[in-house]
C-alpha positions in Angstrom: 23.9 154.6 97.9 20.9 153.9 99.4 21.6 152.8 103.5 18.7 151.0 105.5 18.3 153.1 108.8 15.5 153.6 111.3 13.7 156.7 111.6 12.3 158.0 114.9 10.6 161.3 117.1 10.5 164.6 115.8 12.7 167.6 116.9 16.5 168.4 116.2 18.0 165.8 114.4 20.1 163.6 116.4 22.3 160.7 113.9 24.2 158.1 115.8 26.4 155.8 113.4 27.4 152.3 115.0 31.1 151.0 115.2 32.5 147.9 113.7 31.4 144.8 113.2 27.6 145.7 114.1 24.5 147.2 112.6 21.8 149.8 113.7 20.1 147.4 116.1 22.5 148.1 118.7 21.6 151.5 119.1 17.8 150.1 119.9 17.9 151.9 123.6 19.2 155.2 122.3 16.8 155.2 119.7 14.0 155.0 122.3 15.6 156.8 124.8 15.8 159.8 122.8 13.1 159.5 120.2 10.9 161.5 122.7 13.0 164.4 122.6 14.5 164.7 119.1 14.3 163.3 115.5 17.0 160.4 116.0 18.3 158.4 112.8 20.1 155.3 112.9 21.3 154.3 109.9 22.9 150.6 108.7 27.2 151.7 107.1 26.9 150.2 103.7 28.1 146.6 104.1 26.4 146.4 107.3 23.2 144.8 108.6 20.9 145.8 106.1 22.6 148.2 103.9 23.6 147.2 100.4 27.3 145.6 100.3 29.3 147.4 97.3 32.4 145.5 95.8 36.5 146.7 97.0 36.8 149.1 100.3 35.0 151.8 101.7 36.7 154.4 103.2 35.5 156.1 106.1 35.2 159.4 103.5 32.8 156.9 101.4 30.8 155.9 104.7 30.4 159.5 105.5 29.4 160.7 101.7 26.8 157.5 102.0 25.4 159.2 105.2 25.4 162.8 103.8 23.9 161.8 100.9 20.7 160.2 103.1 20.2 163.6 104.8 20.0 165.3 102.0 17.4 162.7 100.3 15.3 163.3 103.9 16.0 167.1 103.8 18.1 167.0 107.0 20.1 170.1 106.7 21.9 170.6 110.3 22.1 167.1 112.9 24.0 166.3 115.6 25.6 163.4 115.2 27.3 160.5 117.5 29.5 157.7 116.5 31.2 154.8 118.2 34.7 153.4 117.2 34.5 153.1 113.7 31.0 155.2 113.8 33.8 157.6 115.3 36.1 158.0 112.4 33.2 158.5 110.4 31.6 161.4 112.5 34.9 163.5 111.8 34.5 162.9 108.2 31.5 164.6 108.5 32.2 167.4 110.8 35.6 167.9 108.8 33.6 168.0 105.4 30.6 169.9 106.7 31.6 171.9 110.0 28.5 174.0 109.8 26.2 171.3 109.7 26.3 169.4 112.5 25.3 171.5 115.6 27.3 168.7 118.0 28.9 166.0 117.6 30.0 163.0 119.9 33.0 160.2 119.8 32.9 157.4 121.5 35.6 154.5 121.9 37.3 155.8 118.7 41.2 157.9 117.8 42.3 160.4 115.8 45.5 158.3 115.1 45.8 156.4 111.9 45.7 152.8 112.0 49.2 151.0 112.3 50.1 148.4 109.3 49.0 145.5 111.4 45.7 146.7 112.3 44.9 147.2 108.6 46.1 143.8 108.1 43.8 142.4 111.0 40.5 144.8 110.1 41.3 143.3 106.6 
């Protein structure tokens, strides 16, 4: 899967995956904020603003793959890595799949707990 993502600064490698329903641009201010400081990529979940949309469901294990998959096409062996809500869910794919690779990692606005039957109906 090839994702769209943005690619700023240089330094330790800081990824911050958005929530649902956006895209990359709303990470615009961290991506300047911290693109002095460290390496920051900002990449697009597939099915989202300029990522390629892939037929049936993704699961959160398929965004994650998706974004390990892009770190190891740039050579990105160790990151820290922030995500929001959804971006959340996704980030402890990640760490759960690849402890030693991430050297932090950050949730925000998301749960551990499993989705009730009506919320999948509604995110549906």
């Amino acid at each position: 899967m090839r994702l769209a993502y943005d690619d700023a600064g240089t330094g330790h490698r800081v990824v911050l995956i958005h929530g649902h329903p956006f895209d990359r641009t709303m990470r615009k201010p961290q991506l300047a904020a911290l693109s002095d400081r460290f390496r920051v990529l900002v990449p697009d979940l597939r099915g989202f603003g300029e990522s390629p949309v892939t037929p049936g469901s993704v699961t959160m294990r398929g965004f994650a793959a998706d974004i390990e998959e892009l770190l190891d096409d740039l050579g990105i062996e160790t990151a820290a890595v922030v995500g929001l809500s959804m971006g959340g869910l996704v980030t402890m794919e990640m760490a759960a799949a690849q402890p030693d690779r991430y050297w932090a990692i950050g949730l925000v606005a998301t749960t551990m707990q499993p989705p009730t039957a009506d919320e999948r109906v509604t995110r549906r």
